[in-house]
DODO-825825 format. One record per residue (C-alpha): residue in one letter; x, y, z. Coordinates in nm, 4 decimals. Example, Ala and Ser with C-alpha at 12.3 -4.5 7.8 and 13.67 -1.06 7.14 Angstrom:
% DODO-825825
+------+----------+----------+----------+
! type !     east !    north !       up !
+------+----------+----------+----------+
!    A !   1.2300 !  -0.4500 !   0.7800 !
!    S !   1.3670 !  -0.1060 !   0.7140 !
+------+----------+----------+----------+
% end
This chain:
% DODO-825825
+------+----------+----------+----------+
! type !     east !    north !       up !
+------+----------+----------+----------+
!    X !  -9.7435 !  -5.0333 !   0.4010 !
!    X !  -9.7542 !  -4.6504 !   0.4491 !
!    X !  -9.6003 !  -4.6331 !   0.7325 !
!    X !  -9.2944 !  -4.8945 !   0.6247 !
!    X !  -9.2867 !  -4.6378 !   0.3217 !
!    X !  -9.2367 !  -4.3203 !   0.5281 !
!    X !  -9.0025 !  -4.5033 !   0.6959 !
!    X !  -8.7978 !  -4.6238 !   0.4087 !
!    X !  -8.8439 !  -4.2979 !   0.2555 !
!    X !  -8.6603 !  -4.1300 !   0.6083 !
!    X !  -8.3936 !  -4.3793 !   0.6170 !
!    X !  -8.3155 !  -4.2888 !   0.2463 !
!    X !  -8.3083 !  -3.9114 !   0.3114 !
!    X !  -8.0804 !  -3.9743 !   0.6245 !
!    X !  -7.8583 !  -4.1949 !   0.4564 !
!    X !  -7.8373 !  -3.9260 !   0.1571 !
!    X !  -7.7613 !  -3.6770 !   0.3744 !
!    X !  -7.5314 !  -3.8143 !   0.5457 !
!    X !  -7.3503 !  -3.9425 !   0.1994 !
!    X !  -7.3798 !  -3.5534 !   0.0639 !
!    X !  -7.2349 !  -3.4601 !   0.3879 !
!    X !  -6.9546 !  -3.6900 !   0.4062 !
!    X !  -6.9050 !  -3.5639 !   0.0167 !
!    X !  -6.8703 !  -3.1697 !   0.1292 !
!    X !  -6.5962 !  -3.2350 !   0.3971 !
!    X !  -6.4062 !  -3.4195 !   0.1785 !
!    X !  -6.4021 !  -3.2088 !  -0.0673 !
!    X !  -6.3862 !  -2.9098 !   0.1570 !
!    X !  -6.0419 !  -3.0959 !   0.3494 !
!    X !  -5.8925 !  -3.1045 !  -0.0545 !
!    X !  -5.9795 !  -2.7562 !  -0.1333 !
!    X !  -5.8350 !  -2.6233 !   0.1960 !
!    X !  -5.5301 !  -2.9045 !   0.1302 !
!    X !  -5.4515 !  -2.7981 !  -0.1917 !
!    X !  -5.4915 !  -2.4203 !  -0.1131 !
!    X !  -5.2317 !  -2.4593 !   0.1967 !
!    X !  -5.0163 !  -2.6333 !  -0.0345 !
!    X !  -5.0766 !  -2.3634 !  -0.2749 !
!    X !  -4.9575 !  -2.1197 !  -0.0444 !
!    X !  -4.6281 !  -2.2493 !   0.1020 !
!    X !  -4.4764 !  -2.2442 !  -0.2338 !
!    X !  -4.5048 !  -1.8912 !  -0.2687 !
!    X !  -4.4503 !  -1.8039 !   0.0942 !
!    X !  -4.1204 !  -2.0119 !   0.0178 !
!    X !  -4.0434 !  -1.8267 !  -0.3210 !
!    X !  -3.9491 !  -1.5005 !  -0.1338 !
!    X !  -3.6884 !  -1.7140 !   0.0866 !
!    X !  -3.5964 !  -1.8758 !  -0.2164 !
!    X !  -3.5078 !  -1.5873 !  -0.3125 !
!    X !  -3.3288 !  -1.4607 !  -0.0330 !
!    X !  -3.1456 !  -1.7781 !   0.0035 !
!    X !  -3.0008 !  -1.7878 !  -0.3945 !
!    X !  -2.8408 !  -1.3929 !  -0.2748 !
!    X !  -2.5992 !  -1.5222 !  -0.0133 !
!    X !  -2.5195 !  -1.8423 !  -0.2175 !
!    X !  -2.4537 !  -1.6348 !  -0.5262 !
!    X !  -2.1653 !  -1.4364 !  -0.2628 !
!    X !  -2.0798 !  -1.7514 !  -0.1473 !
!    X !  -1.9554 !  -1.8662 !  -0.5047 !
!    X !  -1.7941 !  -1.5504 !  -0.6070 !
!    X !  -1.5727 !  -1.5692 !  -0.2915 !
!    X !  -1.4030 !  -1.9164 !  -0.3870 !
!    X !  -1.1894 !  -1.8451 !  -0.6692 !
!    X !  -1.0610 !  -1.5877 !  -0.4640 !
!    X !  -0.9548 !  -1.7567 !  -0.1389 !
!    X !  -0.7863 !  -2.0225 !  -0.3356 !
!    X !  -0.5182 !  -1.7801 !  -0.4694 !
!    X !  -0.4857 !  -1.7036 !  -0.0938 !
!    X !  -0.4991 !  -2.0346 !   0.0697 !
!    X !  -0.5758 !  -2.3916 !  -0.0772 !
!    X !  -0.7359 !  -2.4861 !   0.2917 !
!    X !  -1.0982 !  -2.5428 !   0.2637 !
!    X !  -1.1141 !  -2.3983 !   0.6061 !
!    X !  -1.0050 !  -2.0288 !   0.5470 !
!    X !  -1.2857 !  -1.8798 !   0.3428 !
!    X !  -1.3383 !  -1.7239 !   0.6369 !
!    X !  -1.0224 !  -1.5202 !   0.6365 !
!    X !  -1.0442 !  -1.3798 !   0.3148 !
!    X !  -1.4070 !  -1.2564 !   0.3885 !
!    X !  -1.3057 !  -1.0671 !   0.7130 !
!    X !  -1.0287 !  -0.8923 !   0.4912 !
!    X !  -1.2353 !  -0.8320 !   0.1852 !
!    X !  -1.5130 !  -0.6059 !   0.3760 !
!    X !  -1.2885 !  -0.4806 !   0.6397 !
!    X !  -1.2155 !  -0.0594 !   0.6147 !
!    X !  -0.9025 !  -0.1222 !   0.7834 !
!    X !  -0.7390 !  -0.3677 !   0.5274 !
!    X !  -0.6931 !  -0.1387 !   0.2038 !
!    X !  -0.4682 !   0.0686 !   0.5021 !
!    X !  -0.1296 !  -0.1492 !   0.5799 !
!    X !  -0.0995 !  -0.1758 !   0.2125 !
!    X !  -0.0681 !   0.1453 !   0.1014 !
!    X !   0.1439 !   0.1246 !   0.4236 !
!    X !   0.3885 !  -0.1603 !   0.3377 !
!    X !   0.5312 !   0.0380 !   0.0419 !
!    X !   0.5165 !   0.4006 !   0.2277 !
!    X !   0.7305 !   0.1812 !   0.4506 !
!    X !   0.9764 !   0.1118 !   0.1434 !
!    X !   0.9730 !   0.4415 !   0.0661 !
!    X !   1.3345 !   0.4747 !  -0.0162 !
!    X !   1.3071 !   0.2421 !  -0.3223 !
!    X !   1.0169 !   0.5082 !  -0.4829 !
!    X !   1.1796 !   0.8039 !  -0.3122 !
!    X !   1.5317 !   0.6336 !  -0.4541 !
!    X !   1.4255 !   0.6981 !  -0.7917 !
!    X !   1.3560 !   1.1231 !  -0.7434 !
!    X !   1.6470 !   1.1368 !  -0.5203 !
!    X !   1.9012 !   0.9589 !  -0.8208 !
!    X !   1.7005 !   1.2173 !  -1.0490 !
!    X !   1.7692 !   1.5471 !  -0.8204 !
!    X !   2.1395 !   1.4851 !  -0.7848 !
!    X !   2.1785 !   1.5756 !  -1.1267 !
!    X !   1.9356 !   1.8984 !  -1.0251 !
!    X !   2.1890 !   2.1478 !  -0.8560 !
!    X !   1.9527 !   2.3560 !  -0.6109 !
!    X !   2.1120 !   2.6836 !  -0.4706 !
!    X !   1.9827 !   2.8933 !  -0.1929 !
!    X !   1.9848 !   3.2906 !  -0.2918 !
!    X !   2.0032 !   3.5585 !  -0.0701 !
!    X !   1.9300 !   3.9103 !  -0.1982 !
!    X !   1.9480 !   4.2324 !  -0.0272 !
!    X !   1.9554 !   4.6014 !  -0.0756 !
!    X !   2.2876 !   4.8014 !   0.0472 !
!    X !   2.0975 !   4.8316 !   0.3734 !
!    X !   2.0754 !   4.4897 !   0.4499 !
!    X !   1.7250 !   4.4485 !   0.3794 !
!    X !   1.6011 !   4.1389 !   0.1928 !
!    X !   1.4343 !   4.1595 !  -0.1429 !
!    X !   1.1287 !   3.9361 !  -0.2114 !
!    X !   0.9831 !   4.0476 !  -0.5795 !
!    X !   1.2770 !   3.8907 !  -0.7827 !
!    X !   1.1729 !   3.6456 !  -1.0315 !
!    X !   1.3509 !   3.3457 !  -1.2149 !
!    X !   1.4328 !   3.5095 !  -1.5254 !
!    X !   1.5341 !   3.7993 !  -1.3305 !
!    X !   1.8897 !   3.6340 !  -1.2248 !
!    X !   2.1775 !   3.5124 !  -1.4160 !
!    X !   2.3614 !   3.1442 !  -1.3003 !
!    X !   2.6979 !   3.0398 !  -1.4665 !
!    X !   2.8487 !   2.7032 !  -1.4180 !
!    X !   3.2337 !   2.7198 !  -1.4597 !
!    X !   3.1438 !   3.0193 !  -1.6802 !
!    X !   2.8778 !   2.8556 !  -1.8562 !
!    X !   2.5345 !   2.9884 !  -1.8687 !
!    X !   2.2730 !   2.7450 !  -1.7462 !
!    X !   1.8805 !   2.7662 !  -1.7409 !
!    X !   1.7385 !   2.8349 !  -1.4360 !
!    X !   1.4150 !   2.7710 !  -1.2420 !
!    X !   1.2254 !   2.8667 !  -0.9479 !
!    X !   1.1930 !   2.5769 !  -0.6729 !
!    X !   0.9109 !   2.7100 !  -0.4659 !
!    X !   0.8106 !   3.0953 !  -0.3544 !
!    X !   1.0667 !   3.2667 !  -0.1591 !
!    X !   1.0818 !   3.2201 !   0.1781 !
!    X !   0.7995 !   2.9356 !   0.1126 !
!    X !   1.0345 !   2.6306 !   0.0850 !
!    X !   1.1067 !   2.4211 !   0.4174 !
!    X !   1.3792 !   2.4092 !   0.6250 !
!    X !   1.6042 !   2.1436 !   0.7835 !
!    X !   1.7804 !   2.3254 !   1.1038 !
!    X !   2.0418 !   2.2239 !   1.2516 !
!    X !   2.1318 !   2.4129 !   1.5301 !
!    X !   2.5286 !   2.3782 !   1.6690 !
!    X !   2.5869 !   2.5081 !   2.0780 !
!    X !   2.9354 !   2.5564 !   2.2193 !
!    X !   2.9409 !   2.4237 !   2.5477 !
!    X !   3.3011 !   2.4695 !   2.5877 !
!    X !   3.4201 !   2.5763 !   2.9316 !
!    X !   3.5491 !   2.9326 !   2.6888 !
!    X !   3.1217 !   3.0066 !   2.6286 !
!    X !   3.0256 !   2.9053 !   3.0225 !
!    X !   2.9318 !   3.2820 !   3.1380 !
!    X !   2.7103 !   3.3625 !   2.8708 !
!    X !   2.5618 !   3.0314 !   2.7859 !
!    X !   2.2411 !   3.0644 !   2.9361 !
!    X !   2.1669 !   3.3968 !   2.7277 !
!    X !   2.3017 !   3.2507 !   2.4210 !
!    X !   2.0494 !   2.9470 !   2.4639 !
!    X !   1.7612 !   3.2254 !   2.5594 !
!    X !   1.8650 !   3.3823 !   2.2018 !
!    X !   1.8253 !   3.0607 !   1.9972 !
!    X !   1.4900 !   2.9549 !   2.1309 !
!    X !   1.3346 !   3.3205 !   2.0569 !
!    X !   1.5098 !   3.2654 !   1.7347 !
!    X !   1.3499 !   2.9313 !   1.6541 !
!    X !   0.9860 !   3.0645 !   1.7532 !
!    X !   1.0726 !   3.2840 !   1.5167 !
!    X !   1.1835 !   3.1599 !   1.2171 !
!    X !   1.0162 !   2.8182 !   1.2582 !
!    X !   0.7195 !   2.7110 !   1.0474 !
!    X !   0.4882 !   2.4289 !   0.9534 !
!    X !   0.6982 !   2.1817 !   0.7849 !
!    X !   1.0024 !   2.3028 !   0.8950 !
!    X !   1.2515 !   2.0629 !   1.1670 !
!    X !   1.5340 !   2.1465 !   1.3524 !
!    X !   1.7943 !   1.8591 !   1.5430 !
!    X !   2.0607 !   2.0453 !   1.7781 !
!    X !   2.4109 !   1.9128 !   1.8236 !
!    X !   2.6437 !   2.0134 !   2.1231 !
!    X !   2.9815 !   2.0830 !   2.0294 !
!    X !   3.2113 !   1.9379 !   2.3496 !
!    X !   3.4708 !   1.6960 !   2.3041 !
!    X !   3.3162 !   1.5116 !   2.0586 !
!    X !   3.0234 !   1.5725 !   1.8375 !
!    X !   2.6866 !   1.5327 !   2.0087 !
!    X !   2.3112 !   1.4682 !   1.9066 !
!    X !   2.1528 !   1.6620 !   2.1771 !
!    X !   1.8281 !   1.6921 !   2.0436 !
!    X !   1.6555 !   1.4354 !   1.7642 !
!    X !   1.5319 !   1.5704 !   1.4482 !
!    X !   1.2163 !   1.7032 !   1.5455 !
!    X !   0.9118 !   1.8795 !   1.4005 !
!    X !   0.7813 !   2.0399 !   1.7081 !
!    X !   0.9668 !   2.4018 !   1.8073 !
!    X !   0.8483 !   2.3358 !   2.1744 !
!    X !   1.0096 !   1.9728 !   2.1507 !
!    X !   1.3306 !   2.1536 !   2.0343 !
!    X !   1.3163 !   2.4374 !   2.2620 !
!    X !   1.2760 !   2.1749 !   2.5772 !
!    X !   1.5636 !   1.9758 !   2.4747 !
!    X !   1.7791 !   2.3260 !   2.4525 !
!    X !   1.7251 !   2.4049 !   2.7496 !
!    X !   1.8201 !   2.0510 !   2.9314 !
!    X !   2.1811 !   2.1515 !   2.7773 !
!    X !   2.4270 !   2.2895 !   3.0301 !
!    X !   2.8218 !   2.3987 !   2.9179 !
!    X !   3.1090 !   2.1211 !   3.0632 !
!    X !   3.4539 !   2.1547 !   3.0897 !
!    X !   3.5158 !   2.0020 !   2.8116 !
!    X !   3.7102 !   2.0987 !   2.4739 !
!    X !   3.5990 !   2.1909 !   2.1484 !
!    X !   3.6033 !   1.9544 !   1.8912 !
!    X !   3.4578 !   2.2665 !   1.6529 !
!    X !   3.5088 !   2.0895 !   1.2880 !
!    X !   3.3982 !   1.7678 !   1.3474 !
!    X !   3.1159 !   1.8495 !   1.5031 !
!    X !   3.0407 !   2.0753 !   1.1854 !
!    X !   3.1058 !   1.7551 !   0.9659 !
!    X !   2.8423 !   1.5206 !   1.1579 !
!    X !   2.5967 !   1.8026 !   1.1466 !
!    X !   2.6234 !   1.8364 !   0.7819 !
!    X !   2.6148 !   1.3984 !   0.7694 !
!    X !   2.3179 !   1.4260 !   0.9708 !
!    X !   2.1324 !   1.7158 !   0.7433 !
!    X !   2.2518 !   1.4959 !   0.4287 !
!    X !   2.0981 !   1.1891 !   0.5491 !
!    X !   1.8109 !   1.3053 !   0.7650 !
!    X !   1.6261 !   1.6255 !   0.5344 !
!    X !   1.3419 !   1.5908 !   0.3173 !
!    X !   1.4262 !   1.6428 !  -0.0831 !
!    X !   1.3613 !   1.9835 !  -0.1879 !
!    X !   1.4426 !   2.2062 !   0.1579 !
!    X !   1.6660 !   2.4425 !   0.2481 !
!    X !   1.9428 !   2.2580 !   0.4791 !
!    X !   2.0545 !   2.5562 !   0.7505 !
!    X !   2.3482 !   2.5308 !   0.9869 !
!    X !   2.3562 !   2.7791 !   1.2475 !
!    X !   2.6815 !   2.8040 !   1.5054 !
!    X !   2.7176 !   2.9612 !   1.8264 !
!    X !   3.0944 !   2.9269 !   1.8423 !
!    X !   3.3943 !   3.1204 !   1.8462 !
!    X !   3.5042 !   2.8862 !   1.6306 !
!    X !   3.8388 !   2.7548 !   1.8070 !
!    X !   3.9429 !   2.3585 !   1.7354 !
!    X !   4.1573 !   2.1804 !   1.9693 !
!    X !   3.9758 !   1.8162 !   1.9797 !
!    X !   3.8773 !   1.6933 !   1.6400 !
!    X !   4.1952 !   1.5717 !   1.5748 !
!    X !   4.2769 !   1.4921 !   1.1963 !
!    X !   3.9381 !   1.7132 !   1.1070 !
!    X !   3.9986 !   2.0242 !   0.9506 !
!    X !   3.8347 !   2.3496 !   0.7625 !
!    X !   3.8931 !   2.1788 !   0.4356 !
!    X !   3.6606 !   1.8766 !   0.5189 !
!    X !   3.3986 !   2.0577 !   0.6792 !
!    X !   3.3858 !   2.2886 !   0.3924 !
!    X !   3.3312 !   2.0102 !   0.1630 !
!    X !   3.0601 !   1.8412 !   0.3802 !
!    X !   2.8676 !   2.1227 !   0.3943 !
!    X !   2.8878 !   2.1811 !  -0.0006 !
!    X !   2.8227 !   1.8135 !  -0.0164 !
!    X !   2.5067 !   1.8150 !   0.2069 !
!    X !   2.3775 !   2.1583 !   0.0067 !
!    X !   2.3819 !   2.3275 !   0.3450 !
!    X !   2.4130 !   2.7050 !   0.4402 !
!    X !   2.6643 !   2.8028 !   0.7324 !
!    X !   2.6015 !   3.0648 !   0.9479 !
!    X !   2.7989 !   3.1096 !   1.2210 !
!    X !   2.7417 !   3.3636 !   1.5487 !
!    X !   3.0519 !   3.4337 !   1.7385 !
!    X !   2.9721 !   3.5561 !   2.0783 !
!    X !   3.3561 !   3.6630 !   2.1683 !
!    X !   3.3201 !   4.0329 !   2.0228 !
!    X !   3.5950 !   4.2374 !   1.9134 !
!    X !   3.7992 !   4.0906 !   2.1920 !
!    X !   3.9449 !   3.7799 !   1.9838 !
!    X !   4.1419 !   4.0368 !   1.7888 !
!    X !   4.3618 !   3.9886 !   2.0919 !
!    X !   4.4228 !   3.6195 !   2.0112 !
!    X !   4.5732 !   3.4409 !   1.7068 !
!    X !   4.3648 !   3.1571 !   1.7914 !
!    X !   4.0699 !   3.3303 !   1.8515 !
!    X !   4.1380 !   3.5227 !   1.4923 !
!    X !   4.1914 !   3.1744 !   1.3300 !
!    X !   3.8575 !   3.0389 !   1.4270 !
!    X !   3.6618 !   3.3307 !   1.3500 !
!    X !   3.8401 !   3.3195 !   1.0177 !
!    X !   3.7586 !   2.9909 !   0.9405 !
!    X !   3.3880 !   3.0185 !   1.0145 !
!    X !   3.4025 !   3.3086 !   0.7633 !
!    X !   3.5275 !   3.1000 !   0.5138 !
!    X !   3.2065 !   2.8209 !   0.5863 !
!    X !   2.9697 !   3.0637 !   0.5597 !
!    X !   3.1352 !   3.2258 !   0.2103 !
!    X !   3.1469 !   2.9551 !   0.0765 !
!    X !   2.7889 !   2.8107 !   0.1163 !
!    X !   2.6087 !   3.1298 !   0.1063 !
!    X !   2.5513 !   3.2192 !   0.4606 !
!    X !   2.7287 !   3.4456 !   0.6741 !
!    X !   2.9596 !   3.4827 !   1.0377 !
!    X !   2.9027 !   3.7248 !   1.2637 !
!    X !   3.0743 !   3.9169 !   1.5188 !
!    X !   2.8518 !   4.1164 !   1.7637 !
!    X !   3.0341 !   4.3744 !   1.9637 !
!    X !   2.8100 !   4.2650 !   2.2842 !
!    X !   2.6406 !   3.9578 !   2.3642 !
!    X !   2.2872 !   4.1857 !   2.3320 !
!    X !   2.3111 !   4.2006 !   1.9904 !
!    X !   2.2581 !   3.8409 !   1.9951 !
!    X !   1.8541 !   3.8875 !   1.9199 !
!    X !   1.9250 !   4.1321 !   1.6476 !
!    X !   2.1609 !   3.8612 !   1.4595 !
!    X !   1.9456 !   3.5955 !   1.5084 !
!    X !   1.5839 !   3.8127 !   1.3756 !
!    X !   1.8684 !   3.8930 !   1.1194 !
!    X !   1.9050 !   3.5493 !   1.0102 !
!    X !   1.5439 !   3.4787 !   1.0616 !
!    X !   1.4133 !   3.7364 !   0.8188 !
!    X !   1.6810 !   3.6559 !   0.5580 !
!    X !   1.5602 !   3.2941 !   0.5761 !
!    X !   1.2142 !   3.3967 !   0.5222 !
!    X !   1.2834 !   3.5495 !   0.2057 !
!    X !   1.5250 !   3.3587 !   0.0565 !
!    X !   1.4956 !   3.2130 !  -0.3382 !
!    X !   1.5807 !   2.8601 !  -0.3672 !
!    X !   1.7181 !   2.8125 !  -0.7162 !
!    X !   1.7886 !   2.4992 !  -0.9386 !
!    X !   1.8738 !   2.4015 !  -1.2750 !
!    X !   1.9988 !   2.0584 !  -1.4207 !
!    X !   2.4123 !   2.1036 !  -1.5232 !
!    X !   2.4650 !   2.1082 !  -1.8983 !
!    X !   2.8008 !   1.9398 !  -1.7607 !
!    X !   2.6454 !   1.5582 !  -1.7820 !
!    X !   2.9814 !   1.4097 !  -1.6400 !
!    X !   2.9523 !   1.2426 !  -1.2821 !
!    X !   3.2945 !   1.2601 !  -1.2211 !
!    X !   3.2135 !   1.3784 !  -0.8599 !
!    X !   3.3890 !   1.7256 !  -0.9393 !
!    X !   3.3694 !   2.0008 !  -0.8005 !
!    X !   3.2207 !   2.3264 !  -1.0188 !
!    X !   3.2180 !   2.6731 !  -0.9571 !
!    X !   2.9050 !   2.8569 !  -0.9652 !
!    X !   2.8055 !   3.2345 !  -0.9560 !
!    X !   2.4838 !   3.4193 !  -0.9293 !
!    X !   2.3735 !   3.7934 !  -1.0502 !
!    X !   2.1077 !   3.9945 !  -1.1339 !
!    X !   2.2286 !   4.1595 !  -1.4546 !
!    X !   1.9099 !   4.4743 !  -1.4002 !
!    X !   1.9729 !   4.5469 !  -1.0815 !
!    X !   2.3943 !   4.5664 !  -1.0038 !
!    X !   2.2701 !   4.7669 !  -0.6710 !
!    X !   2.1338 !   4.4405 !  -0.5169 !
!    X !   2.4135 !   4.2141 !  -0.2877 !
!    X !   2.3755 !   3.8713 !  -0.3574 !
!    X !   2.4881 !   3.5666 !  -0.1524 !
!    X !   2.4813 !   3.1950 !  -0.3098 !
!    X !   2.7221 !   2.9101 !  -0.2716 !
!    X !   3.0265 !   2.9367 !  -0.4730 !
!    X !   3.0014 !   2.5575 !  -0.5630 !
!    X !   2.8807 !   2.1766 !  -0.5653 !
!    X !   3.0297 !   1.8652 !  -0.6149 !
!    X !   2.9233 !   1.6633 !  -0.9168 !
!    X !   2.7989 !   1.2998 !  -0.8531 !
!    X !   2.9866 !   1.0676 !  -0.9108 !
!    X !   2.9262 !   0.6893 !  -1.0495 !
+------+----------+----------+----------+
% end
């Protein structure tokens, strides 16, 4: 009975061991269950996370690509717009490209904002820079009108427009005359300054497109060569002043310069009275080099021509001249040069509100100083409606 007693006593143990055994792993397979389960959720909270950011830019991007497109399919588009760097550019672009319906509205609002280039020298020719606004005196058909400074002297840009004879009457001393204009426009040329250069033949001619570069302009100088041709003198004058009109920024001084004698036997009905009134129209300065020296005294047509460039140049402002050789060329030119770089660009708005597209006298002085010589244009036409 002992012995069946040990042995029952051994099978008990076993089989209670094996029971508290079986017990452990299960509970051990729950703890390490639950734990694993414990742990996904919160190594799927930071993705959780993560994933709520994109869908929160998801949703904010719907209302807008409906106002854009109704397709489901073209979310897409919108987003490659939205964070693009390049897109804000082409729409700044689109109305720069309009720009004459903004620039429309300053351009209506200058016309009634008469600006007149001033030059002012001593009797020695030699320009005077320290002059201030309130310094001159402007009348308008006699009337007194307030005046204002547009810029510093000299300071302003210009809009060139250069003008070659290449008559057969200039052949022999074309080349030097071209030499003389390019050292002239390294000269006087400037950052934010252009120049276009017209060739006056037969017929008016755009030998050279507006242009900001001096070299650009220089190049296309020199591919000009003199014909045989006639001289169409005043109309050329009148497209020059059309293209200055049309083609110059608001707010610059509009030069023509001529290397002419000045003689007209090709423009036809085209006289001195229109091109006067183009260039007054266009707000553009005449000046007018006349290579022929004293030798056109000799001819009534050479006279006329001469005479009729001095009347241009009086009457915008500018001036003609007459070298005795063709080597004073450079001089005139550095002349004209240094008298552009200190010239005062005047304005005021007309207390004569009527735009009866008149035209109105105007005269400038500098009541202090009566020893000063003062050029300005002698007149504008009023808009008209």
């Amino acid at each position: 009975m002992s012995g069946n007693g040990n042995f029952r006593r051994l099978a008990f143990l076993i089989i209670f061991g094996f029971a508290a055994g079986v017990f452990a792993l299960n509970v051990t397979g729950q703890s390490t269950r639950a734990r694993r389960i414990n742990d996904e959720p919160q190594k799927q909270s930071k993705p959780a996370q993560q994933t709520q950011k994109p869908e929160t830019k998801t949703e904010t991007q719907p209302p807008l690509t409906p106002a854009k497109s109704p397709e489901a399919q073209k979310p897409a588009q919108p987003n490659t717009q939205t964070p693009s760097p390049q897109q804000p550019k082409p729409n700044p672009q689109k109305p720069g490209e309009k720009t004459p319906e903004p620039e429309a509205e300053p351009i209506r609002i200058d016309t009634n904002l008469v600006a007149v280039p001033v030059s002012v020298t001593d009797a020695q020719g030699n320009p005077i820079r320290n002059l201030r606004a309130e310094d001159f005196q402007l009348e308008e058909e006699g009337v007194t009108q307030q005046v204002q400074a547009l810029g510093e002297p000299g300071k302003t840009p210009v809009e060139l427009v250069l003008l070659f004879d290449v008559s057969r009457s200039v052949r022999n001393r074309f080349d030097f005359e071209r030499e003389a204009a390019n050292r002239f426009l390294r000269e006087v040329f400037k950052p934010g300054d252009a120049v276009s250069v017209f060739s006056i033949g037969s017929a008016p001619k755009l030998s050279v497109q507006r242009t900001d570069s001096v070299e650009k302009a220089i190049a296309g100088t020199t591919a000009i060569e003199p014909t045989e041709d006639a001289t169409a003198f005043f109309a050329t004058v009148v497209r020059a002043a059309r293209h200055l009109n049309d083609s110059a920024n608001p707010g610059s001084r509009r030069v023509m310069v001529v290397i002419s004698d000045g003689e007209d036997n090709s423009s036809e009905h085209v006289q001195l009275d229109q091109a006067t009134r183009e260039l007054q129209r266009s707000d553009s300065l005449f000046y007018a080099i006349n290579p022929s020296g004293p030798s056109i005294r000799l001819n009534r047509i050479s006279t006329k021509g001469h005479k009729g460039m001095e009347k241009l140049a009086a009457e915008t402002g500018g001036l003609a001249f007459l070298p005795d050789k063709l080597e004073d060329l450079t001089q005139v030119f550095s002349q004209i040069a240094a008298e552009l770089q200190a010239q005062y660009l005047l304005g005021y708005y007309s207390t004569n509100e009527k735009n009866d597209g008149q035209f109105r006298r105007i005269t400038v002085r500098v009541p202090k100083r009566p020893d000063l010589r003062i050029r300005a244009r002698q007149g504008y036409y009023a808009p008209k409606d």
